[in-house]
PLY file of the C-alpha trace (Angstrom):
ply
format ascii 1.0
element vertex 142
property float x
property float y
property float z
element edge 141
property int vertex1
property int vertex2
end_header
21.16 -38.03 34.05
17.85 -37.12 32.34
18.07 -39.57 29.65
18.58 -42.28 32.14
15.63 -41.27 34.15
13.45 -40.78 31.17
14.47 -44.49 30.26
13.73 -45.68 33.58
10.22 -43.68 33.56
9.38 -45.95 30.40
10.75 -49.00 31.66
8.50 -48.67 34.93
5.09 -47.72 32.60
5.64 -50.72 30.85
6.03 -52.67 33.85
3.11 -51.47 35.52
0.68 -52.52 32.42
2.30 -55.85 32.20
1.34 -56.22 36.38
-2.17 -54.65 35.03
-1.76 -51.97 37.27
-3.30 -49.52 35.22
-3.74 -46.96 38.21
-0.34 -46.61 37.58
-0.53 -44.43 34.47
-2.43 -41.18 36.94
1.17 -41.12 38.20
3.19 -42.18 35.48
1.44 -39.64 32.45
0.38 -36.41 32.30
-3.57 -35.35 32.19
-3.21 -33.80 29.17
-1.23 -36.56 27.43
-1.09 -36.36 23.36
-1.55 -39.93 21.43
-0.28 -38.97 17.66
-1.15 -43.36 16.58
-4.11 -43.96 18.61
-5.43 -47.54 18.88
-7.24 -48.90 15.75
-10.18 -48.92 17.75
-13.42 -47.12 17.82
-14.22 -45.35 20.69
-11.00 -45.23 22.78
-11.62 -41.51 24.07
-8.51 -39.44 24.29
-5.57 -38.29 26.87
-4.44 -39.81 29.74
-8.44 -41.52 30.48
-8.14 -42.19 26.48
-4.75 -44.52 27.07
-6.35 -45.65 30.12
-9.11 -47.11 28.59
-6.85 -48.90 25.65
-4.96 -50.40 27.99
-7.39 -51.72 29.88
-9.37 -53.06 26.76
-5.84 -55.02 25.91
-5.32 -55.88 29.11
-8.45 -57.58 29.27
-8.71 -59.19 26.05
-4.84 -60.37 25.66
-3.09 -60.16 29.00
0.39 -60.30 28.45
3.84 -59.30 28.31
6.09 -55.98 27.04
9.78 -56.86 26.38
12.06 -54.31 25.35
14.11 -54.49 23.05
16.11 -51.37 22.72
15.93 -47.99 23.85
17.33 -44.73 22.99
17.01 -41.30 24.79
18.31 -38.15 24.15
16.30 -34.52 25.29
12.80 -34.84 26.50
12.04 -38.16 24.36
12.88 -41.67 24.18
12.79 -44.35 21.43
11.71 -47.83 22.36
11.72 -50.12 20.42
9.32 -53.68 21.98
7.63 -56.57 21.40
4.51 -57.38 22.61
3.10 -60.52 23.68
-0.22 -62.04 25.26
-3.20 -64.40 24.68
-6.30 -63.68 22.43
-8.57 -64.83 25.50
-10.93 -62.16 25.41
-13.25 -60.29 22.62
-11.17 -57.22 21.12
-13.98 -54.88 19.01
-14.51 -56.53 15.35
-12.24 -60.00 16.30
-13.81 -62.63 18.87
-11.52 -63.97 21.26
-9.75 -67.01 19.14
-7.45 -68.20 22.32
-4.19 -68.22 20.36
-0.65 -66.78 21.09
-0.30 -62.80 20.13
2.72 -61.10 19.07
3.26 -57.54 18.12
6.62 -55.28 17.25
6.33 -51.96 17.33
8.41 -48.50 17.95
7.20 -45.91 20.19
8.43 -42.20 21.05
7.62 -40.90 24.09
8.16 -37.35 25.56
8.25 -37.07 28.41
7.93 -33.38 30.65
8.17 -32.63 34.23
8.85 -36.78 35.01
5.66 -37.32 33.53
4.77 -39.46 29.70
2.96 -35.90 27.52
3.29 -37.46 24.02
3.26 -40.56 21.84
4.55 -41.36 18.34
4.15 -44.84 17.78
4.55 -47.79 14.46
3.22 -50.82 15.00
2.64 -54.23 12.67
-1.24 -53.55 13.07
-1.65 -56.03 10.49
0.29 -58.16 11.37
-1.76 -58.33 14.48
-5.02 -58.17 12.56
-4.01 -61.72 10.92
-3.08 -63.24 13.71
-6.60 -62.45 15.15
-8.13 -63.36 12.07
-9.43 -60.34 11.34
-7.59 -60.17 8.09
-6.24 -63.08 6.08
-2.68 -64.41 6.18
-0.35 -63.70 3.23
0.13 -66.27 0.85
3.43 -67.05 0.01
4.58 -66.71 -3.68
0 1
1 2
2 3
3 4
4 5
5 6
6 7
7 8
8 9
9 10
10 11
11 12
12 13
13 14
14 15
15 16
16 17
17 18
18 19
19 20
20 21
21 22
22 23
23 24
24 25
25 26
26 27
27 28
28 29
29 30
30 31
31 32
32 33
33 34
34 35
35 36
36 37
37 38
38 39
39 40
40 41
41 42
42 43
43 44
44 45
45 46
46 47
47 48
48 49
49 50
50 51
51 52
52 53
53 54
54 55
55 56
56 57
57 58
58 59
59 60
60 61
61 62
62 63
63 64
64 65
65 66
66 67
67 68
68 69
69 70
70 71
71 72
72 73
73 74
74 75
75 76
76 77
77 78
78 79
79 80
80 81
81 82
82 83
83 84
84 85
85 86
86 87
87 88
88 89
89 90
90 91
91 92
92 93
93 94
94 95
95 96
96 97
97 98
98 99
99 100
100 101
101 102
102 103
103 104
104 105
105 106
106 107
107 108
108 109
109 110
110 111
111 112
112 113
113 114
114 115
115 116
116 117
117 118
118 119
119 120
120 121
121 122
122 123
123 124
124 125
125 126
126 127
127 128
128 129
129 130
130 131
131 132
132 133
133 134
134 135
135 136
136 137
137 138
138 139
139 140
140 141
């Protein structure tokens, strides 16, 4: 079943960051791969070496965890929808490392061609991840 394979494929990328094995992604996504919600960062370059590179920043800065949550596939994409979780031990650009827990939800879509990750749509609480750096300041409650 393609959409069971494609589900799998996304299941095993996410896997592979969370063991930092970020060689993984050469076999994992294509050369030419298409980011639509690049990082927030400047500087990330872009395709496969550009998602590389991101990873590797995160990985670095908040090692972590992926859980997913649920996921949905029907063609050539899949909709995952995960929570993200590490430790701010490590300088991210614009946000010195502050040591405390990180948590981020997000959706991605991923295409996938040929077993291989092409394209990304993503949402993601960026802000929400911005104030818990403390980049950005908390909301007040009303």
């Amino acid at each position: 079943m393609p959409g069971e394979d494609n589900k799998a494929l996304i299941h095993r990328f996410y896997k592979e960051i969370d063991e930092g094995n970020l060689d993984a992604i050469d076999e994992l996504v294509a050369e030419n791969y298409l980011d639509h919600s690049p990082p927030p960062f400047p500087g990330i370059g872009s395709g496969r070496e550009g998602l590389k590179q991101s990873f590797r920043m995160f990985w670095d800065a908040t090692p972590g965890r992926h859980e997913i949550e649920d996921q949905v596939a029907e063609g050539d994409k899949v909709v995952t929808r995960l929570t993200a979780y590490g430790v701010h031990g490590r300088d991210l650009p614009g946000s010195p490392a502050t040591g405390r827990q990180v948590k981020m939800i997000g959706t991605a879509i991923h295409r996938i061609e040929n077993g291989k990750i092409t394209e990304k749509w993503s949402d993601k609480d960026t802000l929400g991840l911005l104030q818990q750096l403390g980049v950005l300041p908390q909301a007040r409650p009303r």
